[in-house]
LUMROMAR-753554 format. One record per residue: residue number from 0; residue in one letter; x, y, z of N, C-alpha, C in turn. Coordinates in Angstrom, 1 decimal, padded with zeros to 4 digits, always signed. Example, Ala and Ser with C-alpha at 12.3 -4.5 7.8 and 13.67 -1.06 7.14 Angstrom:
REM LUMROMAR-753554
NODE  seq  type    n.px    n.py    n.pz   ca.px   ca.py   ca.pz    c.px    c.py    c.pz
NODE    0     A  +013.2  -005.7  +007.8  +012.3  -004.5  +007.8  +013.2  -003.3  +007.8
NODE    1     S  +012.8  -002.2  +007.1  +013.7  -001.1  +007.1  +012.9  +000.0  +007.9
***
This chain:
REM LUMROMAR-753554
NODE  seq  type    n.px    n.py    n.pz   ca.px   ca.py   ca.pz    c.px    c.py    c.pz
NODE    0     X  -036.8  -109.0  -037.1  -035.8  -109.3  -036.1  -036.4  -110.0  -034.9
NODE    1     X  -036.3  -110.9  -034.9  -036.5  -112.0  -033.4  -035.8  -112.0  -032.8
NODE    2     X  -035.1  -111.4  -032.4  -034.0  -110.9  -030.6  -034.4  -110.2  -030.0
NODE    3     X  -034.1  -110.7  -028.6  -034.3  -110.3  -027.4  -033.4  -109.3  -027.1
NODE    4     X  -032.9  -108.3  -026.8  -032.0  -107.5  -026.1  -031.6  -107.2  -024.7
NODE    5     X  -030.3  -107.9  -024.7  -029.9  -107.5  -023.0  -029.6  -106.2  -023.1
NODE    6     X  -030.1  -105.1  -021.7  -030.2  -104.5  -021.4  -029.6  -103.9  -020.3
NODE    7     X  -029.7  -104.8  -019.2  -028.8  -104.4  -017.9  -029.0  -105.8  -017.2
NODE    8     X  -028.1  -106.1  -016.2  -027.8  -107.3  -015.9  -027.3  -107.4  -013.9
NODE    9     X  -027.3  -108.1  -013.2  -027.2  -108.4  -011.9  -026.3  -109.6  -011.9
NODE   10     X  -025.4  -109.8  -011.1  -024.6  -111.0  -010.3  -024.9  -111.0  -009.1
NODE   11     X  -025.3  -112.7  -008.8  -025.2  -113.5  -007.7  -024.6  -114.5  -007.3
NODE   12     X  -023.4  -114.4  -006.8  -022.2  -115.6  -006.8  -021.8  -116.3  -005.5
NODE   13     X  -021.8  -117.1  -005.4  -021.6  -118.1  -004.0  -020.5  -119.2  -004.5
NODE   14     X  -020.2  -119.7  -003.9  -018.9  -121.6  -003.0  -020.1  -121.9  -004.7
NODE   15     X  -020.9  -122.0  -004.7  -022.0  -123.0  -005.6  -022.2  -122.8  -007.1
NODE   16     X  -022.3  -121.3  -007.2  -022.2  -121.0  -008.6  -022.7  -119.7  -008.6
NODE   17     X  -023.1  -119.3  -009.9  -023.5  -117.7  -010.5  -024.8  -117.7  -010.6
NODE   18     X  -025.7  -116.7  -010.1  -026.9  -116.7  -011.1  -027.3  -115.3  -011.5
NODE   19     X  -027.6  -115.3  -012.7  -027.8  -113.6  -013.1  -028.9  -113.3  -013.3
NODE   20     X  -029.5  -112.0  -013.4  -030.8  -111.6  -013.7  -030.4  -110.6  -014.8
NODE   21     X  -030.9  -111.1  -015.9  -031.4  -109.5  -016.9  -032.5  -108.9  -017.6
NODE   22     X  -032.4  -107.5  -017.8  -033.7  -106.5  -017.7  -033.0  -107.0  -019.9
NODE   23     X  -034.5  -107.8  -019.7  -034.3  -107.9  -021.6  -035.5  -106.7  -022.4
NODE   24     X  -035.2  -106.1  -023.3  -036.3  -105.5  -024.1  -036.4  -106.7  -025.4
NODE   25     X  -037.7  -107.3  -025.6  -038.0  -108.7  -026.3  -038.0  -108.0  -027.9
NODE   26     X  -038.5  -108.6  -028.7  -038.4  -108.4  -030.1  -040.0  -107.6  -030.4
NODE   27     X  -040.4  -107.4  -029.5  -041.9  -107.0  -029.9  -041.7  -105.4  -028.8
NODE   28     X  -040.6  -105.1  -028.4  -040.5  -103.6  -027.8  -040.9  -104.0  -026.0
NODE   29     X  -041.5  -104.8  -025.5  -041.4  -105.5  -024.3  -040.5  -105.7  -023.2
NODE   30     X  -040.4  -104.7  -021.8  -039.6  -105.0  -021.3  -039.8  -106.3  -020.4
NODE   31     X  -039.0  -107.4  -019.8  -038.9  -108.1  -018.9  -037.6  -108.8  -018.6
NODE   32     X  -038.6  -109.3  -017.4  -036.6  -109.9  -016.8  -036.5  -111.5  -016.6
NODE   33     X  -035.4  -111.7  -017.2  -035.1  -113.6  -017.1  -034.0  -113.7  -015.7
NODE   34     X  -034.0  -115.0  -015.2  -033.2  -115.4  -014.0  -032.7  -116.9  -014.4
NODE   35     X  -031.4  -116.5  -014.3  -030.5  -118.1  -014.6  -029.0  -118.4  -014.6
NODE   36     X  -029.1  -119.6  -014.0  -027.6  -120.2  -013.5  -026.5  -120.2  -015.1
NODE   37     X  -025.8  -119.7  -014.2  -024.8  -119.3  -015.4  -023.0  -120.0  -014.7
NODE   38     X  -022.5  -120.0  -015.8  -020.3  -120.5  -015.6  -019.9  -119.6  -014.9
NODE   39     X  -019.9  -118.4  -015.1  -019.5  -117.5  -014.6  -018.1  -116.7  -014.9
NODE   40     X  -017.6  -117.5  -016.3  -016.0  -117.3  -016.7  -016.7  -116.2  -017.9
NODE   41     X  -017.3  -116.0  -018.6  -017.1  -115.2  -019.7  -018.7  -114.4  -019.6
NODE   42     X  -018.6  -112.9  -019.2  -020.1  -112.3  -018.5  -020.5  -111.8  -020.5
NODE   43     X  -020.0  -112.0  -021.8  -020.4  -111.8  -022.5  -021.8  -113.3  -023.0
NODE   44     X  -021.6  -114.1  -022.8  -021.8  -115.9  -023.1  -022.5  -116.3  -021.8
NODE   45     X  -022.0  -115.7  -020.6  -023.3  -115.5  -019.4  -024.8  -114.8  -019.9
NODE   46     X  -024.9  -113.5  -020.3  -025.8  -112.3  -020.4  -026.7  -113.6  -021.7
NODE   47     X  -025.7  -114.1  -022.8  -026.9  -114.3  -023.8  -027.5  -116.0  -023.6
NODE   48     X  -027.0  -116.5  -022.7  -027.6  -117.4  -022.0  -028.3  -117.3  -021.2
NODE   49     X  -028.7  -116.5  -020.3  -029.7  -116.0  -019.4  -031.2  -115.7  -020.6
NODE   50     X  -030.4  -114.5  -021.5  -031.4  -114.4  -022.0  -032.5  -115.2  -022.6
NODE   51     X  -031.4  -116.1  -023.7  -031.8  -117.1  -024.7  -032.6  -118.4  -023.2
NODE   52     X  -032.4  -119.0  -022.5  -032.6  -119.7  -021.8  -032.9  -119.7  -020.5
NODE   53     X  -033.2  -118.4  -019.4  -033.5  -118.6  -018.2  -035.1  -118.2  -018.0
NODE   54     X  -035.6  -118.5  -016.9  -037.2  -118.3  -016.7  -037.5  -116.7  -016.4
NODE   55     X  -038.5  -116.8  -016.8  -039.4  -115.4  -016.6  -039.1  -114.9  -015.1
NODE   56     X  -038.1  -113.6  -015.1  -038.6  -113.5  -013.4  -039.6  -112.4  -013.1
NODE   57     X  -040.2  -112.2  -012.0  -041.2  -111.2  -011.6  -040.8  -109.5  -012.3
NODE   58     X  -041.7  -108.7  -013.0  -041.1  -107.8  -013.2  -040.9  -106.6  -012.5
NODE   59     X  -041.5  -106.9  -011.0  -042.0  -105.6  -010.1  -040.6  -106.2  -009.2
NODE   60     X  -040.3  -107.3  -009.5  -039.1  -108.1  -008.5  -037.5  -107.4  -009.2
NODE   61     X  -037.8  -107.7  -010.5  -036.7  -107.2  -011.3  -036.2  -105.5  -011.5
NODE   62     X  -037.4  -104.9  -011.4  -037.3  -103.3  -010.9  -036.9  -102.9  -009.5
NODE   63     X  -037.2  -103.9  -008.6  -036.8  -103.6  -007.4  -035.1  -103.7  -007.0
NODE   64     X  -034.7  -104.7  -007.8  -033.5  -104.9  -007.9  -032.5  -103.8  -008.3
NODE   65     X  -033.1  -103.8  -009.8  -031.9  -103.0  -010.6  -032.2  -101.7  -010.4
NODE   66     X  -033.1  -101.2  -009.8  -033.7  -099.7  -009.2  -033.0  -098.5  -010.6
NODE   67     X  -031.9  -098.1  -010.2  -031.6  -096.9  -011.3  -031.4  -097.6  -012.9
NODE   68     X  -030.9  -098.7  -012.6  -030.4  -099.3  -013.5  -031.5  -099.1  -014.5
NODE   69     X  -032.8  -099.7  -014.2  -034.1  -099.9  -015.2  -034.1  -098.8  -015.8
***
């Protein structure tokens, strides 16, 4: 299996657009977090486009965030 797994997720929404952060566990047991501009109409089609396609974010950044969440 080569999927990534969303795990927990963040909204940032402004006048401009969406951008989400999610805590992914990768296909090799790896936790990390992606950050990416998203539609913002369907948060199921948001989460696996983040995943599938946004950049690596910090993961001491990403913990700080989602605090209980992680």
């Amino acid at each position: 299996m080569n999927e990534s797994i969303p795990l927990n997720w963040i909204w940032f929404t402004s006048a401009k657009g969406t951008v989400g952060i999610v805590r992914v566990q990768t296909y090799t047991g790896e936790i990390e977090y992606r950050i990416g501009a998203v539609d913002g109409f369907m948060e199921k089609m948001d989460v696996l486009q983040v995943v599938a396609w946004g950049a690596r974010f910090p993961d001491a950044a990403g913990e700080a965030l989602m605090g209980e969440l992680a």
